[in-house]
SEVO-267083 format. One line per field, with one value per residue (C-alpha): x, y, z; residue in one letter. Coordinates in Angstrom, 1 decimal. Each point is the difference from the previous one (the first is absolute). Layout:
px	X_...
py	Y_...
pz	Z_...
resn	A_...
END
This chain:
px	35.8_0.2_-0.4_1.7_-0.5_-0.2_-3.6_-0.6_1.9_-2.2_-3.2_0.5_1.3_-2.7_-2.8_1.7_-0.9_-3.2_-0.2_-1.3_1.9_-1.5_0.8_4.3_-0.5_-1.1_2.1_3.0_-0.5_-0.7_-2.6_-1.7_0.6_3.8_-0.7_-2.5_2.8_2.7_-1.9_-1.1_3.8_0.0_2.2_2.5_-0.2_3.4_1.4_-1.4_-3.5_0.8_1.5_-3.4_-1.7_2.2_-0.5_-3.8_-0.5_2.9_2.5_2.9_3.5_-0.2_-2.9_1.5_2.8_-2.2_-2.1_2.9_1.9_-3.0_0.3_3.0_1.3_3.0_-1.5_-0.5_3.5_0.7_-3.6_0.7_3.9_-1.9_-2.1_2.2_3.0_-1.2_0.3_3.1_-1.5_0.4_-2.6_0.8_0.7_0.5_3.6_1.1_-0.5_2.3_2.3_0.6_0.3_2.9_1.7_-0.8_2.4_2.4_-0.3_0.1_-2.5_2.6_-0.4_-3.0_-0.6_3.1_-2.1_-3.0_1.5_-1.8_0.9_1.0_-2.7_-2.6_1.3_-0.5_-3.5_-0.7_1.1_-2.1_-2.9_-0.5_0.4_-0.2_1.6_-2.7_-1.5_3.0_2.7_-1.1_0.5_3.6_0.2_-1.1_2.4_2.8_-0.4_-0.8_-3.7_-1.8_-3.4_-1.3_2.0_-0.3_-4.2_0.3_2.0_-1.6_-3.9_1.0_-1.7_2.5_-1.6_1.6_-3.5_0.4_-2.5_-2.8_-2.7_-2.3_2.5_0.4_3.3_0.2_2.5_-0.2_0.7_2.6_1.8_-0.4_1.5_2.8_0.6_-0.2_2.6_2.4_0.3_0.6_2.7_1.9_-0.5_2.2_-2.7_0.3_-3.1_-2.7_1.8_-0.2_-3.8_-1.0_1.9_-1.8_-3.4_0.4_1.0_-3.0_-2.0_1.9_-0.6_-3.7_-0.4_2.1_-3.3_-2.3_1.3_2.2_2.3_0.5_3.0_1.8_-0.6_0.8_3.5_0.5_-0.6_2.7_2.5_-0.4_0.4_3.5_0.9_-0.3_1.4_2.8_0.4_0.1_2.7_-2.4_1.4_-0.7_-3.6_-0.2_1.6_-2.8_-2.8_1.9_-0.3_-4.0_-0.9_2.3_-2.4_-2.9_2.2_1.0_-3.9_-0.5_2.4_-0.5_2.0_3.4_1.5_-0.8_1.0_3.4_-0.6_-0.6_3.0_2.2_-1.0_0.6_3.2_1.1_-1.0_1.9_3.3_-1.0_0.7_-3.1_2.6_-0.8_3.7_0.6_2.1_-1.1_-0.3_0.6_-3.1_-1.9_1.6_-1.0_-3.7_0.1_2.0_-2.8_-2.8_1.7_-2.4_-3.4_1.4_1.3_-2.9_0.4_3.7_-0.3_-0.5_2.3_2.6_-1.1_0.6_3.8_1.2_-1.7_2.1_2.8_-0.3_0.4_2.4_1.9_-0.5_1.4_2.9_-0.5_0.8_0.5_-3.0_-1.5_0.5_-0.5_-3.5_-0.4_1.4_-2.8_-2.9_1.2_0.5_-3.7_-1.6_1.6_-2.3_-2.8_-1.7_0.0_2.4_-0.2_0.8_3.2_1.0_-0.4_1.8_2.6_0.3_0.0_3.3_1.4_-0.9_1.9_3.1_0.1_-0.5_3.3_1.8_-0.3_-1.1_1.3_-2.2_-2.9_-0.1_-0.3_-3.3_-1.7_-3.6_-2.6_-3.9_-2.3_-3.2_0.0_-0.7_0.9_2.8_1.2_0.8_1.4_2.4_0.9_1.2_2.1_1.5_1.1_1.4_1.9_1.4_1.0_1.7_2.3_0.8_1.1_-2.5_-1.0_-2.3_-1.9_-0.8_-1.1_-2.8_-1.5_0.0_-2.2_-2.1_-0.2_-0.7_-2.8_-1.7_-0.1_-1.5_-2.2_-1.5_1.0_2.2_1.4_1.5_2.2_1.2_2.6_2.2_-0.6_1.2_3.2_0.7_0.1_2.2_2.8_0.1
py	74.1_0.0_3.7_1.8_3.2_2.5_0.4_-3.6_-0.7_2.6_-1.2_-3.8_0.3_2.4_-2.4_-2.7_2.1_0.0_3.8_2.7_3.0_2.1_-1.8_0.2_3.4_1.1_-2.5_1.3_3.5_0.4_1.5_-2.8_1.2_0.1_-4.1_-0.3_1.4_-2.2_-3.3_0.7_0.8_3.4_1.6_-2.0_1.1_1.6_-2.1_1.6_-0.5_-3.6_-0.3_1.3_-2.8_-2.6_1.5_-0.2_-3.6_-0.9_-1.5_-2.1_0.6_-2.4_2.1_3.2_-1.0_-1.8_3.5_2.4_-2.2_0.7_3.6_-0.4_2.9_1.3_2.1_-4.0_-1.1_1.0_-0.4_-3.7_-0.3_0.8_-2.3_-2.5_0.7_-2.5_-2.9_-1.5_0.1_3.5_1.2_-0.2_3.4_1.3_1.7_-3.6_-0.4_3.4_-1.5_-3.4_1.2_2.4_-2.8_-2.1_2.4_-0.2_4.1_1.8_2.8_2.3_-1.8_0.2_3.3_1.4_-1.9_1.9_3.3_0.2_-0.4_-2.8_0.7_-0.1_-3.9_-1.1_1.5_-1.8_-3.3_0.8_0.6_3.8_1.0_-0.7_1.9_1.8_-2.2_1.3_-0.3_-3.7_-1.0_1.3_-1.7_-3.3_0.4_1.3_-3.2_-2.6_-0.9_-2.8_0.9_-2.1_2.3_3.4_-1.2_-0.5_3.4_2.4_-1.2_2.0_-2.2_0.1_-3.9_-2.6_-2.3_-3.8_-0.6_1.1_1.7_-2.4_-2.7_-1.7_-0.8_-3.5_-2.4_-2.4_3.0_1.3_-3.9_-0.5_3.9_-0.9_-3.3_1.4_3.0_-3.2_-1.6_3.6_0.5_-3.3_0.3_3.2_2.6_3.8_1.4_1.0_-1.2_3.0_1.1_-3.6_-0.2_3.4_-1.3_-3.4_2.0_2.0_-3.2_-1.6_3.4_0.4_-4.1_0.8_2.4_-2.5_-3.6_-1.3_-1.6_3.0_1.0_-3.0_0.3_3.9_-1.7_-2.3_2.4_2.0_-2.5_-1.1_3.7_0.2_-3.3_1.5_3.3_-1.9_-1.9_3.4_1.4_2.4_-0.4_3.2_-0.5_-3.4_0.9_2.7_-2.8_-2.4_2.6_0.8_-3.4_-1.6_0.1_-0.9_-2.7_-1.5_0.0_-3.2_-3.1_-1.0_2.4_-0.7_-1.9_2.9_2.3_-0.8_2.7_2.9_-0.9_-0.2_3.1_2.0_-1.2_0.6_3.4_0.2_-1.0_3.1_4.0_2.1_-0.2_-4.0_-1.0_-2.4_1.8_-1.8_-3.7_-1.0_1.7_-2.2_-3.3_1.0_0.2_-2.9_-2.5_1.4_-1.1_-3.2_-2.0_1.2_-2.0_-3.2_-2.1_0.3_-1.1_2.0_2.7_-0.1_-0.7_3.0_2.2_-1.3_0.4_3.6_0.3_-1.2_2.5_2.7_-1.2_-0.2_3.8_0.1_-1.3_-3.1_-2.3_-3.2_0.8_0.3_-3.6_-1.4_1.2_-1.1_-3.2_-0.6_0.9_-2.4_-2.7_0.9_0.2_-3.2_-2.0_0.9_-0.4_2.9_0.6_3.5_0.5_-2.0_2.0_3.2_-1.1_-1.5_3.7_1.9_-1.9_0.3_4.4_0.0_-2.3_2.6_3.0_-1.4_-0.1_-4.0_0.1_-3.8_-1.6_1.9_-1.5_-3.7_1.1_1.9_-1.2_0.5_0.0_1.0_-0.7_3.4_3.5_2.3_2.3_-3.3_-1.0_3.6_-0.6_-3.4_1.3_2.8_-2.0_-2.6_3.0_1.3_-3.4_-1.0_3.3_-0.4_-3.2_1.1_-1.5_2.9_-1.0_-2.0_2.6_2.5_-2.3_0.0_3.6_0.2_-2.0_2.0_2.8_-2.0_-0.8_4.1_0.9_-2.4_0.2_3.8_-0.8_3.8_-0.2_-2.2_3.0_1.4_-3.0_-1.0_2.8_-0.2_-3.6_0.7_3.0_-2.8_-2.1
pz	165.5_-3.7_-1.4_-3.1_1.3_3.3_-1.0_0.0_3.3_1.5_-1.1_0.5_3.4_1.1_-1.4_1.8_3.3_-1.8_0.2_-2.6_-1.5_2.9_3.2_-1.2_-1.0_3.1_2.6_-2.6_0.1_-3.7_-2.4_-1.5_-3.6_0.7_0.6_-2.6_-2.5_1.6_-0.5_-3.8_-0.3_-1.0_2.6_2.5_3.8_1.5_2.5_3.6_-1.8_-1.1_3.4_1.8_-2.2_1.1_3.4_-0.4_-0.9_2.6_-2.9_1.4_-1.0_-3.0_-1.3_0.6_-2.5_-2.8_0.3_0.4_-2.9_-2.8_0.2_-2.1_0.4_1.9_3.0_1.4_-0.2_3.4_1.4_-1.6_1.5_3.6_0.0_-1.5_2.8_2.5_-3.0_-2.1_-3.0_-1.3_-2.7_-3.5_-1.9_-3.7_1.5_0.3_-3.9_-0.3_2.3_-1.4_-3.6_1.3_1.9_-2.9_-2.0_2.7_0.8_2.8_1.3_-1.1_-3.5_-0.8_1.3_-2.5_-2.7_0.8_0.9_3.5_3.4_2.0_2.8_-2.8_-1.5_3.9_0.0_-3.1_1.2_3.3_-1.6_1.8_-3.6_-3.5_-3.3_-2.2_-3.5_-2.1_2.8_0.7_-3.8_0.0_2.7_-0.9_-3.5_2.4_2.8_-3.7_1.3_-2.0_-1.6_3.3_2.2_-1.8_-0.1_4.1_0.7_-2.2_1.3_2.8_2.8_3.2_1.5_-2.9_-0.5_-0.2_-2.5_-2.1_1.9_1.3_-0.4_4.1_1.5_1.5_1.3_-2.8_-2.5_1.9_0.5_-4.2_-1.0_2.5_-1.8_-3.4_1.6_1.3_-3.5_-1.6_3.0_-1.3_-3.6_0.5_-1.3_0.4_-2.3_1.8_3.2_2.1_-0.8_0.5_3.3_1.2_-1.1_1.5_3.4_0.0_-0.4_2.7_2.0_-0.3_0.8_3.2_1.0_-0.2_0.1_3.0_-2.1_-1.9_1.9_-0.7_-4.0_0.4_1.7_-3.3_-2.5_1.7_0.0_-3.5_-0.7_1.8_-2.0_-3.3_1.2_0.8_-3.2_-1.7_2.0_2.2_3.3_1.3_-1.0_1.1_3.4_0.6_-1.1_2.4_3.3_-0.9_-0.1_2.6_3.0_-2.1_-1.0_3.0_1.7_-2.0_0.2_-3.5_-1.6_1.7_-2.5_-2.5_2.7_-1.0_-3.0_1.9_2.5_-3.2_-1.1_2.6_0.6_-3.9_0.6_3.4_-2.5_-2.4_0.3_-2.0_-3.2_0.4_0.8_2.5_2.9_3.1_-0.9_3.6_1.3_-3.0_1.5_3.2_-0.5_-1.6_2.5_2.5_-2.1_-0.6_2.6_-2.4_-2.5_1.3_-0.1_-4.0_-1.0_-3.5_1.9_2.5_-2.8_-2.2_3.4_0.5_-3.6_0.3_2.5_-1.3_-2.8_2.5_1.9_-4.1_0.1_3.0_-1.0_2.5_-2.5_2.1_2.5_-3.4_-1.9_3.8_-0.1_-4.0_0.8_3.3_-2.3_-3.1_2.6_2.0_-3.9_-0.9_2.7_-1.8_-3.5_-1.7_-2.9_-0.4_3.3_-0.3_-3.5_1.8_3.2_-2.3_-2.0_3.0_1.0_-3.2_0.6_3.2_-1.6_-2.8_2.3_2.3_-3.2_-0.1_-3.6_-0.7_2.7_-1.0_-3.3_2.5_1.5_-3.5_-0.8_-2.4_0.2_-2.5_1.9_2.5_0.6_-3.0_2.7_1.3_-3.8_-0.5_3.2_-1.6_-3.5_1.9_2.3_-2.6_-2.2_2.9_0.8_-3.2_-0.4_2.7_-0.8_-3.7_-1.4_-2.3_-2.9_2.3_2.4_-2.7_-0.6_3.0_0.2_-3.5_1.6_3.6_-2.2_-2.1_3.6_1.0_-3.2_-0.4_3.7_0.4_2.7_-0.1_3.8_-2.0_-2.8_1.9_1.0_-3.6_-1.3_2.6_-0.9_-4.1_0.3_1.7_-2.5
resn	X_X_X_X_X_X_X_X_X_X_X_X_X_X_X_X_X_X_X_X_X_X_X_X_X_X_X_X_X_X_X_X_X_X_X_X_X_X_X_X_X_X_X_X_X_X_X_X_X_X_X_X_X_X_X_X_X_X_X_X_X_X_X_X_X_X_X_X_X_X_X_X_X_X_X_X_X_X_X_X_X_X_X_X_X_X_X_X_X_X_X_X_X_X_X_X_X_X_X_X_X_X_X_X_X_X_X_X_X_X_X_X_X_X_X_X_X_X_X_X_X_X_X_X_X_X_X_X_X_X_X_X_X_X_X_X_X_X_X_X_X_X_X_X_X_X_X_X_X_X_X_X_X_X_X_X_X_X_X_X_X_X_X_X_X_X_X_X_X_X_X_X_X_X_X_X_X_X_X_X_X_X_X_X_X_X_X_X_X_X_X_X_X_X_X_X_X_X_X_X_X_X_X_X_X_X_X_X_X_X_X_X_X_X_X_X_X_X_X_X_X_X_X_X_X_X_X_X_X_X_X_X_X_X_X_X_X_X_X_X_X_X_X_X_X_X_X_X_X_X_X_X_X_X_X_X_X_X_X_X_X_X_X_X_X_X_X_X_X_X_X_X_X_X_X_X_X_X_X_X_X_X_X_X_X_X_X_X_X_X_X_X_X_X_X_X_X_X_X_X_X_X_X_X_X_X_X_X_X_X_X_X_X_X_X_X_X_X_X_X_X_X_X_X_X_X_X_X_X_X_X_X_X_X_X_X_X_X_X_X_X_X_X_X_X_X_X_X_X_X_X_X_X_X_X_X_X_X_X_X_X_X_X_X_X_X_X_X_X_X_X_X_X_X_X_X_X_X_X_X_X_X_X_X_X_X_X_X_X_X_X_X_X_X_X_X_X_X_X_X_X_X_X_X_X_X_X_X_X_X_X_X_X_X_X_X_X_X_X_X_X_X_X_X_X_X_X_X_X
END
């Protein structure tokens, strides 16, 4: 049911019972002014009258949370989160805009609620959606937390349900299957504008097909793991991790996705490897989650290679260094069987990261690669790793180049996970 309003929703669903004002006023238990107001939008009913509606024309659960949902306001948050507990797919809120704006600085709670000057308790309502800052608190807000126009626009509207699309506008699978596309290319171009605001409204689309389509679960499942792929290329692994958990059961209902499954293990096994400072202290546990997910990925060797020099990395940390090049060595020989040339660079790099991490400097340099054709982080990774190499091989002018161009590659895709270990590598040299 197509409505842009709580008004509308009421009167189109009631004159699909065929009824008049009078007959839900009375089975409702309402004066039928109150309606009369409600459906030429003049007031909006609390939520036990809208629930006595729903009641009255014997709405199912899907109804219950379109209805609830256009009240747009946050005394239905919970009503909404009730209703919603039985399903996966959790509802769509403004406190997820607040949320990923703070991660997206890479704050805390504690953070941003310094930078405001309020209480923590109060940041965790906001990003629950039980409450929201006044007009002149949500501005500093959206200039603390750098909100686009787009963003600032979204929070400052004050409506608690994020809407997919212009009112009147319908959601269908076809839409849904061309914004994830256009997402995709976005997501491999190494874009970060607008990324977070279009990933929240392409969820709510995905959300709102899930109430009405029966395939709308398994686009709601997509959107979620192209999500956690670019949280991952931008260093979010906290955020990614939490995307990866809301979506993995949702996920795993529909065959399809477990090739692209493989994101949301490796993202919740990153953020196994990471204290809440983001520093790796338990890169075991990390390797461990992904050796057990290792059978989810064998029917696809790029997969299954990308999961054994991942861990391989960790072993590195670990300070496993032979289990380490063993496992670098298996995925450049399993990648090698196949056709696909950036597989093989990477494989081949990730041996040369392990040689260089067990202090084998001179047989990294054997195994370096170069492709230009790939993922903006992966091309990042490439310029340090060369710089690093050629470094400890003496070979200093040479390695200073590749760190201009690392540095060219952050700015120029505002890679800013990147900053720090920038910043760490210039100071050596």
């Amino acid at each position: 049911m197509q409505s842009g309003s709580i008004g509308d929703w009421i009167r189109l669903a009631r004159d699909a019972k065929g009824w008049s004002q009078r007959k839900l006023a009375r089975q409702a238990g309402i004066a039928i002014s109150t309606l009369n107001r409600w459906e030429r939008g003049l007031t909006h009913p609390s939520v036990p009258e809208l629930e006595a509606v729903l009641r009255a024309l014997g709405a199912s659960e899907a109804e219950r949370v379109d209805a609830l949902s256009l009240l747009r306001a946050r005394r239905a948050v919970h009503a909404v989160k009730v209703v919603s507990e039985k399903s996966s797919l959790p509802p769509p809120l403004i406190g997820d805009v607040i949320r990923a704006l703070r991660w997206r600085r890479g704050w805390s709670v504690a953070d941003l609620a310094h930078a405001m000057q309020v209480s923590e308790r109060a940041v965790r309502a906001w990003e629950r959606s039980e409450n929201l800052p006044g007009a002149g608190m949500l501005h500093q807000l959206c200039c603390v937390l750098g909100a686009s126009p787009e963003e600032a626009a979204l929070l400052t509207c004050r409506q608690v349900f994020l809407s997919p699309l212009e009112p009147g506008a319908e959601v269908s699978e076809e839409s849904v299957r061309e914004a994830i596309a256009c997402i995709c290319n976005r997501v491999w171009r190494g874009d970060t504008e607008g990324m977070d605001l279009q990933f929240l409204v392409l969820e709510s689309q995905a959300w709102h097909l899930s109430r009405v389509h029966p395939r709308g679960g398994y686009w709601w499942g997509k959107t979620q793991i192209v999500r956690c792929q670019w949280l991952l290329h931008q260093l979010r692994i906290k955020e990614a991790a939490q995307r990866a958990y809301i979506a993995w059961k949702e996920v795993r209902r529909y065959p399809a996705h477990n090739r692209d499954a493989a994101w949301l293990v490796q993202a919740m096994a990153r953020s196994t490897t990471r204290n809440r400072a983001g520093e790796i202290t338990k890169p075991i546990a990390g390797a461990q989650i992904l050796h057990d997910w290792l059978s989810l990925v064998r029917p696809w060797k790029e997969m299954e290679a990308w999961f054994l020099r991942s861990i391989a990395e960790m072993l590195s940390y670990a300070q496993q260094h032979e289990a380490a090049i063993e496992k670098c060595l298996h995925a450049l020989q399993l990648i090698q069987q196949t056709d696909l040339p950036v597989e093989q660079h990477l494989a081949r790099n990730a041996t040369a990261y392990v040689l260089l991490r067990a202090n084998r400097a001179t047989e990294a340099v054997a195994y370096l690669s170069v492709c230009p054709h790939q993922h903006p982080l992966n091309q990042v990774e490439d310029a340090l790793l060369w710089h690093q190499t050629l470094r400890a091989v003496g070979a200093r002018a040479e390695s200073l180049k590749w760190l201009e161009q690392a540095r060219q590659l952050v700015h120029q895709h505002q890679l800013t996970g990147y900053q720090a270990k920038l910043e760490s590598l210039e100071q050596a040299v």
